[in-house]
N, CA, C and O atoms as CSV, one atom per row, in Angstrom:
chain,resi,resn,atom,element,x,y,z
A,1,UNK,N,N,0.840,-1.180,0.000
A,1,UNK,CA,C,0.000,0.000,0.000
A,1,UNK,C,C,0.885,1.243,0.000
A,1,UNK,O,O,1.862,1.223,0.749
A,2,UNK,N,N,0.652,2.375,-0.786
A,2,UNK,CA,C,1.726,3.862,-1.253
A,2,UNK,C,C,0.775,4.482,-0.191
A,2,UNK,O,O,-0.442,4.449,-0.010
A,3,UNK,N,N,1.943,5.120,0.501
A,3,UNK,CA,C,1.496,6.228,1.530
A,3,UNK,C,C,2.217,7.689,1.144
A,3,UNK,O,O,3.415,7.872,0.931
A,4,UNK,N,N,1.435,8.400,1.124
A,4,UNK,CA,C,2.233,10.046,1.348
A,4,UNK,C,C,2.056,10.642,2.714
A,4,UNK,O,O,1.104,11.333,3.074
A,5,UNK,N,N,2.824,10.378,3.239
A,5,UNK,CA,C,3.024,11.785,4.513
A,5,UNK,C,C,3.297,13.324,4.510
A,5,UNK,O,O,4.224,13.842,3.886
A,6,UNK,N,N,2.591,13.848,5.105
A,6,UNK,CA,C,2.415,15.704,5.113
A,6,UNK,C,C,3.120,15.714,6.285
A,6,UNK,O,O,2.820,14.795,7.047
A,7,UNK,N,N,4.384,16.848,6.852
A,7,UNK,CA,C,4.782,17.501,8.176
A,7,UNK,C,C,3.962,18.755,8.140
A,7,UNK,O,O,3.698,19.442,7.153
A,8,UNK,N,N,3.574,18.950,9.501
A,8,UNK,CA,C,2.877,20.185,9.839
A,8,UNK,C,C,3.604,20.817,11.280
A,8,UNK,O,O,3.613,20.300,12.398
A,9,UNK,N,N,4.153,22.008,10.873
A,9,UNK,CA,C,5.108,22.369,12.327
A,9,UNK,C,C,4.186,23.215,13.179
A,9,UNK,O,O,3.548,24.140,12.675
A,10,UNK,N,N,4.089,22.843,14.746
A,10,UNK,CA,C,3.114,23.769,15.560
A,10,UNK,C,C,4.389,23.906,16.965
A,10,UNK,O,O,5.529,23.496,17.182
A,11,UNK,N,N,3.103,24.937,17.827
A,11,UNK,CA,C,4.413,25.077,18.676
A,11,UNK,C,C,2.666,24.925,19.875
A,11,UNK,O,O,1.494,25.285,19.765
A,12,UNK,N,N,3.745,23.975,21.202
A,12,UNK,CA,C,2.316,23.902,22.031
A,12,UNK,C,C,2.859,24.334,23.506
A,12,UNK,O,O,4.002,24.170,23.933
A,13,UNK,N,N,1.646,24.985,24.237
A,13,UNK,CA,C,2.619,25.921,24.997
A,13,UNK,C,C,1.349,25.589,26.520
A,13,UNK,O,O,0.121,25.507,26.497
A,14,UNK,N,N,2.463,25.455,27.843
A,14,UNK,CA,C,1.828,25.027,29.123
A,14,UNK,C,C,2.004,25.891,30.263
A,14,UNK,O,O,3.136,26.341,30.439
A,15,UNK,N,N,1.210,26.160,30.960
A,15,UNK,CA,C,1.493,26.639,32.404
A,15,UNK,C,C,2.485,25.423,33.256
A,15,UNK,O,O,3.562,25.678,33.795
A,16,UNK,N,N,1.892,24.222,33.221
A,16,UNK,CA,C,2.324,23.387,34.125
A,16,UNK,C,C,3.758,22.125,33.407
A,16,UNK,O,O,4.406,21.441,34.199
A,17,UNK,N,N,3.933,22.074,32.322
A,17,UNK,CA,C,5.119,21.039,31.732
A,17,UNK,C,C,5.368,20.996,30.355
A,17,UNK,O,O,4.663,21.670,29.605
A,18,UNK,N,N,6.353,20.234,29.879
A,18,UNK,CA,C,6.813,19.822,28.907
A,18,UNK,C,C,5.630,19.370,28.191
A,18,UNK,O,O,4.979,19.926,27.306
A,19,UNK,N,N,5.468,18.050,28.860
A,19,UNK,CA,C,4.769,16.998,28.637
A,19,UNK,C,C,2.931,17.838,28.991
A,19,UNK,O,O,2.088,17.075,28.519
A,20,UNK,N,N,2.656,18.351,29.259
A,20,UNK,CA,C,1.618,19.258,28.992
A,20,UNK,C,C,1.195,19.903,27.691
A,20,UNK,O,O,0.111,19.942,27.108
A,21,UNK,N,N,2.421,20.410,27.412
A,21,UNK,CA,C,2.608,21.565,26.179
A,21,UNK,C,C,2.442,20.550,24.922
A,21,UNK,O,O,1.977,20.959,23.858
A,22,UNK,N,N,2.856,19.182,25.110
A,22,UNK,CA,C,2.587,18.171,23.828
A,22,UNK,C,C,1.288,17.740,23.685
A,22,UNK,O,O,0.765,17.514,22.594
A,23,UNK,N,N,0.571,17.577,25.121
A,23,UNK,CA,C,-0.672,17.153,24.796
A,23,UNK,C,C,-1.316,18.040,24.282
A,23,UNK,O,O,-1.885,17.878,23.203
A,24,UNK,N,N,-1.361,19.485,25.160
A,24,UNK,CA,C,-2.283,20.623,24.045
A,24,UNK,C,C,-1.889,20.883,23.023
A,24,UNK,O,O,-2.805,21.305,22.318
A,25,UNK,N,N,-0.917,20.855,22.507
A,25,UNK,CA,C,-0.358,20.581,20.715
A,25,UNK,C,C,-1.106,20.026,19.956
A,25,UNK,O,O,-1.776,20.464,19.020
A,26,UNK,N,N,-0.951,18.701,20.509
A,26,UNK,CA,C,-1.345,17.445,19.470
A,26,UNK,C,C,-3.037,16.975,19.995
A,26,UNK,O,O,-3.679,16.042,19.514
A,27,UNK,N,N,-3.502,17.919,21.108
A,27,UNK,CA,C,-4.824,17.788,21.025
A,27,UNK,C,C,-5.996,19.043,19.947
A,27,UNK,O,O,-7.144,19.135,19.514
A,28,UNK,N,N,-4.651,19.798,19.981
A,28,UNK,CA,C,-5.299,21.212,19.114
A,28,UNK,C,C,-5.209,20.899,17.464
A,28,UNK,O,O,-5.885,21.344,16.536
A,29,UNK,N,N,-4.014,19.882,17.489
A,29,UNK,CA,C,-3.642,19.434,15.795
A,29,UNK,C,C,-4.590,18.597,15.569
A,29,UNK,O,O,-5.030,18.627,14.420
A,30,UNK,N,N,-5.095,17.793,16.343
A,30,UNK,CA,C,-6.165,16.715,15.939
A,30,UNK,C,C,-7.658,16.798,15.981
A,30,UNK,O,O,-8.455,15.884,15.769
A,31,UNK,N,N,-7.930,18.186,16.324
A,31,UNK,CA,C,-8.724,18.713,15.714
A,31,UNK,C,C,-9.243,19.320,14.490
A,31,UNK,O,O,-10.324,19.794,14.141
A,32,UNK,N,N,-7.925,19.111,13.884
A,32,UNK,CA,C,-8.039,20.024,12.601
A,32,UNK,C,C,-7.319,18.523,11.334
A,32,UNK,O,O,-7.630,18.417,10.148
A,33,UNK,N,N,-6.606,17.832,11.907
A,33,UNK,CA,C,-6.033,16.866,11.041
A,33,UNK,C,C,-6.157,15.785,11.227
A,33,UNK,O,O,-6.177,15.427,12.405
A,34,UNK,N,N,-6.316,14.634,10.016
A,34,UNK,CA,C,-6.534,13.213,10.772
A,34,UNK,C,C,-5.691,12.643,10.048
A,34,UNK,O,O,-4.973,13.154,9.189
A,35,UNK,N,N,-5.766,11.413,10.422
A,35,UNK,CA,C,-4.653,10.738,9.956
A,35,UNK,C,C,-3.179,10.662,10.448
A,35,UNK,O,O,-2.186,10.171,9.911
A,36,UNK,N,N,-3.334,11.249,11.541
A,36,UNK,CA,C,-2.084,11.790,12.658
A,36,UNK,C,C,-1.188,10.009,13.205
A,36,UNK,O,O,-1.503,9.008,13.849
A,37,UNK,N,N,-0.225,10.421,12.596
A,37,UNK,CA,C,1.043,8.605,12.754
A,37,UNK,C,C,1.994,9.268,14.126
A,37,UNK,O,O,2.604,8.578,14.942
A,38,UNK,N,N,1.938,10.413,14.113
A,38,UNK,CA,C,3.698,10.205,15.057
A,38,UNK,C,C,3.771,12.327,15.298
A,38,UNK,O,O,3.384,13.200,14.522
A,39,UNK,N,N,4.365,12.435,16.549
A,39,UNK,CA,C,4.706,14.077,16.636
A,39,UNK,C,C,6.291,13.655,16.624
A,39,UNK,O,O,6.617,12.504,16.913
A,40,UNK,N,N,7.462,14.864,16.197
A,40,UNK,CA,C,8.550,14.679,16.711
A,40,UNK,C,C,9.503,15.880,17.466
A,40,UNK,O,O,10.019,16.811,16.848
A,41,UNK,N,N,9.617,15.668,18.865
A,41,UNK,CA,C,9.525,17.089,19.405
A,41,UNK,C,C,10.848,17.346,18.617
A,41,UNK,O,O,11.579,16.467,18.161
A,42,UNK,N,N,11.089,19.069,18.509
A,42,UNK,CA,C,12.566,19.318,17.686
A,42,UNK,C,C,12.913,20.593,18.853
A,42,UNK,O,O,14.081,20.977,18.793
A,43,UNK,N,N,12.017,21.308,19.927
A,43,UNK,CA,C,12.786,22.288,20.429
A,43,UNK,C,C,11.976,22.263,21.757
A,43,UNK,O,O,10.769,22.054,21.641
A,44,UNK,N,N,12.466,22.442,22.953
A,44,UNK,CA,C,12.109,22.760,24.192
A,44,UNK,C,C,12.309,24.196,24.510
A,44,UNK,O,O,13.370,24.759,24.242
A,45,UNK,N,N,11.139,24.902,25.175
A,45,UNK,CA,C,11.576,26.382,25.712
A,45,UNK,C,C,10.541,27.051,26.988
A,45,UNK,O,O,9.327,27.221,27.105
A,46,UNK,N,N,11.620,27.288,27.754
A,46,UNK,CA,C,10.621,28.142,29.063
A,46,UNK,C,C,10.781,29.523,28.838
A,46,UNK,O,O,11.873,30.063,28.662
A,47,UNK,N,N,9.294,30.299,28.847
A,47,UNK,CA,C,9.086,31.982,29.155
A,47,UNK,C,C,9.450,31.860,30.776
A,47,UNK,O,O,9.154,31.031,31.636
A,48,UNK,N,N,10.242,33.099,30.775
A,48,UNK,CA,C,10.419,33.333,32.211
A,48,UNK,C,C,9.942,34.781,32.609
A,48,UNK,O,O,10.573,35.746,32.179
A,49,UNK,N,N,8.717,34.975,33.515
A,49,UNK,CA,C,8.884,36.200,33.793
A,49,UNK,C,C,8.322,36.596,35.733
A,49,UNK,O,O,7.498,36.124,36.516
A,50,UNK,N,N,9.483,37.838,35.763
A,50,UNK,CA,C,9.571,37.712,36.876
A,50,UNK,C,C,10.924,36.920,38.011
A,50,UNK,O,O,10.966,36.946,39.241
A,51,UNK,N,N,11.540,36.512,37.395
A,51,UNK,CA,C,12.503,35.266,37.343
A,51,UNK,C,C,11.891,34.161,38.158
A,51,UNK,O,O,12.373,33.725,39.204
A,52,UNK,N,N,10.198,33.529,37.274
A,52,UNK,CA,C,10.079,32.490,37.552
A,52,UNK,C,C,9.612,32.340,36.047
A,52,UNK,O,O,9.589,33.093,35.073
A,53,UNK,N,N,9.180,30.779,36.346
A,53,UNK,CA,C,9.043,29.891,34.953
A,53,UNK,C,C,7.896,29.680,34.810
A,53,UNK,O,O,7.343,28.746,35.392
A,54,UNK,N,N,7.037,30.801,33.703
A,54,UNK,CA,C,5.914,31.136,33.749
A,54,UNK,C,C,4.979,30.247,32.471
A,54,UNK,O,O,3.776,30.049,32.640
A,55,UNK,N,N,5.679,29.776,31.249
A,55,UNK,CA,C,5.397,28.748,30.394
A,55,UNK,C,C,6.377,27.683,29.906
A,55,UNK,O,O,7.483,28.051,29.510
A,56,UNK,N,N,6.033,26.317,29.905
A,56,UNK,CA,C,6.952,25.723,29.406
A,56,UNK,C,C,6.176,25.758,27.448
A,56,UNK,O,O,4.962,25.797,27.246
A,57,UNK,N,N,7.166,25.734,26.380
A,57,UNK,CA,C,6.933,25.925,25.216
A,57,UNK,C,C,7.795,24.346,24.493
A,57,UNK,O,O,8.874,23.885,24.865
A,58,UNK,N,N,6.880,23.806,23.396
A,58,UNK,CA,C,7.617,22.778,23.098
A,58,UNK,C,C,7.376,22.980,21.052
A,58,UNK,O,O,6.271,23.014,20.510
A,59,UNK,N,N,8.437,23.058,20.472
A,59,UNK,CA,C,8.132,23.512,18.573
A,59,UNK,C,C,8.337,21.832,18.326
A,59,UNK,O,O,9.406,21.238,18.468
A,60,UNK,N,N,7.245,21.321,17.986
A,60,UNK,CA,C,7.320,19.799,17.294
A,60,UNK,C,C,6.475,19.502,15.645
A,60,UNK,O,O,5.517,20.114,15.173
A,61,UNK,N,N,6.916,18.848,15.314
A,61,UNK,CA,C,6.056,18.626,13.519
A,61,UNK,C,C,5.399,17.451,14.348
A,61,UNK,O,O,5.731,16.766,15.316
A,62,UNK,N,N,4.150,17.558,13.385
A,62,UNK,CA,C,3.078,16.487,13.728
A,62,UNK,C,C,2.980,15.625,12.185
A,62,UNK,O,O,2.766,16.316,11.189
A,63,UNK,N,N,3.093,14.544,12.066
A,63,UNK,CA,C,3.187,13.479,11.093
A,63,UNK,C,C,1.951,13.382,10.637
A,63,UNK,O,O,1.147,13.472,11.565
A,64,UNK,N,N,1.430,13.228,9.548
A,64,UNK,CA,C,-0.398,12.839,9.307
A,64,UNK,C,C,0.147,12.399,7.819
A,64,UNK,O,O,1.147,12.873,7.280
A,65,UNK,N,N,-0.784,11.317,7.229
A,65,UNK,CA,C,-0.999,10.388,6.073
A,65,UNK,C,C,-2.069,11.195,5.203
A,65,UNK,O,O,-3.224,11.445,5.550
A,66,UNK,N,N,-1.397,11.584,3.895
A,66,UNK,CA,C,-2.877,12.254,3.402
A,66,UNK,C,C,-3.803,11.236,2.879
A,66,UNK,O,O,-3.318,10.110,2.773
A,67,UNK,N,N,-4.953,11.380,2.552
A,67,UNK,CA,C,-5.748,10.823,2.202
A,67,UNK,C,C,-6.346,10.739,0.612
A,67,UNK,O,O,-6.727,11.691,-0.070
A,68,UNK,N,N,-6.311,9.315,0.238
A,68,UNK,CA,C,-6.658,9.427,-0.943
A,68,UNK,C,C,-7.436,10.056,-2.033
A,68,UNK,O,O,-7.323,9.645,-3.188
């Protein structure tokens, strides 16, 4: 079976984690895209303000299969 894969780059962003910031990513991408195979994180980043750590930020491509 021929597959084509689409990358789609988003950036998903948390009060509380890393691992936060991926789920609202890839819960906000899968609203809009289906066919979703795989995310691959490519950048980690905390806003700091105040000198505390006010968002954690994560830039990942989300994998999806287009459809015939």
């Amino acid at each position: 079976m021929e597959r084509v894969a689409r990358v789609s780059e988003i950036i998903g962003a948390s009060t509380i984690s890393f691992d936060d910031a991926i789920r609202v990513g890839f819960e906000r991408a899968s609203k809009t895209l289906r066919g979703i195979t795989g995310l691959r994180v490519l950048e980690q980043r905390v806003a700091v303000e105040n000198d505390t750590l006010s968002e954690y930020r994560v830039r990942m491509e989300v994998i999806f299969v287009l459809e015939a």
